[in-house]
C-alpha positions in Angstrom: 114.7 207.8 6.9 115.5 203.6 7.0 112.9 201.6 6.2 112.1 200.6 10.2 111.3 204.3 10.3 109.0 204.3 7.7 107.1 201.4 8.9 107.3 202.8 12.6 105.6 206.3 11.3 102.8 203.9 9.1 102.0 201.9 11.9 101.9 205.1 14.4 99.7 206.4 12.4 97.7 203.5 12.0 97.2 203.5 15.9 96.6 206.9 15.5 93.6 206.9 13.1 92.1 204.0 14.3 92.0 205.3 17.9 90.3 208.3 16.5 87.5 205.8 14.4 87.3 204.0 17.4 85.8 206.7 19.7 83.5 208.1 16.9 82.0 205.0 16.3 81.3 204.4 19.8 80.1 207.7 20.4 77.6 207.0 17.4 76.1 204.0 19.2 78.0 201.7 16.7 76.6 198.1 17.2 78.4 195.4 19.4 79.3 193.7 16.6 81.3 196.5 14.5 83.1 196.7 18.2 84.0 193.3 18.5 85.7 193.5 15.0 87.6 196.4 15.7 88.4 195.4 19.0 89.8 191.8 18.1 91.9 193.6 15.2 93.6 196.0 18.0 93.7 193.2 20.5 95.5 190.8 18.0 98.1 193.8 17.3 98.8 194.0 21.0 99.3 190.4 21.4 101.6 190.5 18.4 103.6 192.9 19.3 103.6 191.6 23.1 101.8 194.7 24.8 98.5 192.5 25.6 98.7 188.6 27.1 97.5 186.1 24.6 94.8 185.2 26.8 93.3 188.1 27.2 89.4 188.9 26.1 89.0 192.7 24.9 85.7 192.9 27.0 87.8 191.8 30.1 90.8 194.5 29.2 88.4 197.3 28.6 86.3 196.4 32.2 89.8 196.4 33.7 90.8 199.7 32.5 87.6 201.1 33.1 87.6 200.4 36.9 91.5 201.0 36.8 90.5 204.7 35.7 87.9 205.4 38.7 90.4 204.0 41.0 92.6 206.9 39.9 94.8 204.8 37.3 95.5 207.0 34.4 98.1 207.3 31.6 98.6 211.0 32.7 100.0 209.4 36.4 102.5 207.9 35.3 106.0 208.4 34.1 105.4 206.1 31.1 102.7 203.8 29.4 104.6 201.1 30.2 104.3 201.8 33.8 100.6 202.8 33.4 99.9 199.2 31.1 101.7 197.3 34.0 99.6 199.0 36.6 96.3 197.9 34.7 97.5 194.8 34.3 98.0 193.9 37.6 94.6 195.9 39.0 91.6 193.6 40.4 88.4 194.2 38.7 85.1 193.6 41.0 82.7 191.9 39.7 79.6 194.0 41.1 81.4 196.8 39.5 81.9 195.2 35.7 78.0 194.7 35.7 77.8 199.3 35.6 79.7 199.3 32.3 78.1 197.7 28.9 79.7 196.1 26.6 80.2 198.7 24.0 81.7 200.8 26.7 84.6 197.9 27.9 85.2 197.2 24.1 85.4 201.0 23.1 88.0 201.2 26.4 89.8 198.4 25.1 90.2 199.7 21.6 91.2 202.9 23.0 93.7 201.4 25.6 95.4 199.0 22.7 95.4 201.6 20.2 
């Protein structure tokens, strides 16, 4: 195994873990600030690594993906999660609709969708 390998397992795993830490916490009420931390470190990782435009809020990408997901846009529905990323990126949130999610629920999306 090179050493891109090894560093490609280590950070899938990374992902992996924190995906996981990321929906138990938010399923245990875990305060908007613990969120935001955790969000901004998985944000900042997708702008590095190009996946996430650098001006991009994580409360705005998780309100996107939630709406994306009751408008029947879902990783399963696509060929690839680049196609499924492009698709989310391009959706139209509605404003009327962002005020039914809370915070903790677009920054837990978010977190999930980066991750």
């Amino acid at each position: 195994m090179g050493f891109f390998d090894s560093i490609g397992n280590a950070l899938s795993a990374a992902l992996s873990i924190g995906s996981k830490i990321a929906k138990c916490l938010s399923g245990a009420g875990l305060l908007l600030e613990g969120l935001k931390v955790l969000g901004g470190i998985f944000m900042s990782l997708g702008k590095a690594l190009g996946l996430i435009k650098e001006d991009v809020k994580p409360e705005e990408l998780g309100d996107k993906v939630l709406q994306a997901e009751e408008a029947g846009i879902k990783p399963e529905n696509f060929k690839s999660y680049e196609e499924y990323a492009k698709k989310v990126e391009e959706f139209k949130t509605d404003p009327e609709k962002s005020k039914n999610f809370t915070d903790e629920a677009k920054l837990s999306k978010a977190i999930e969708f980066t991750a």
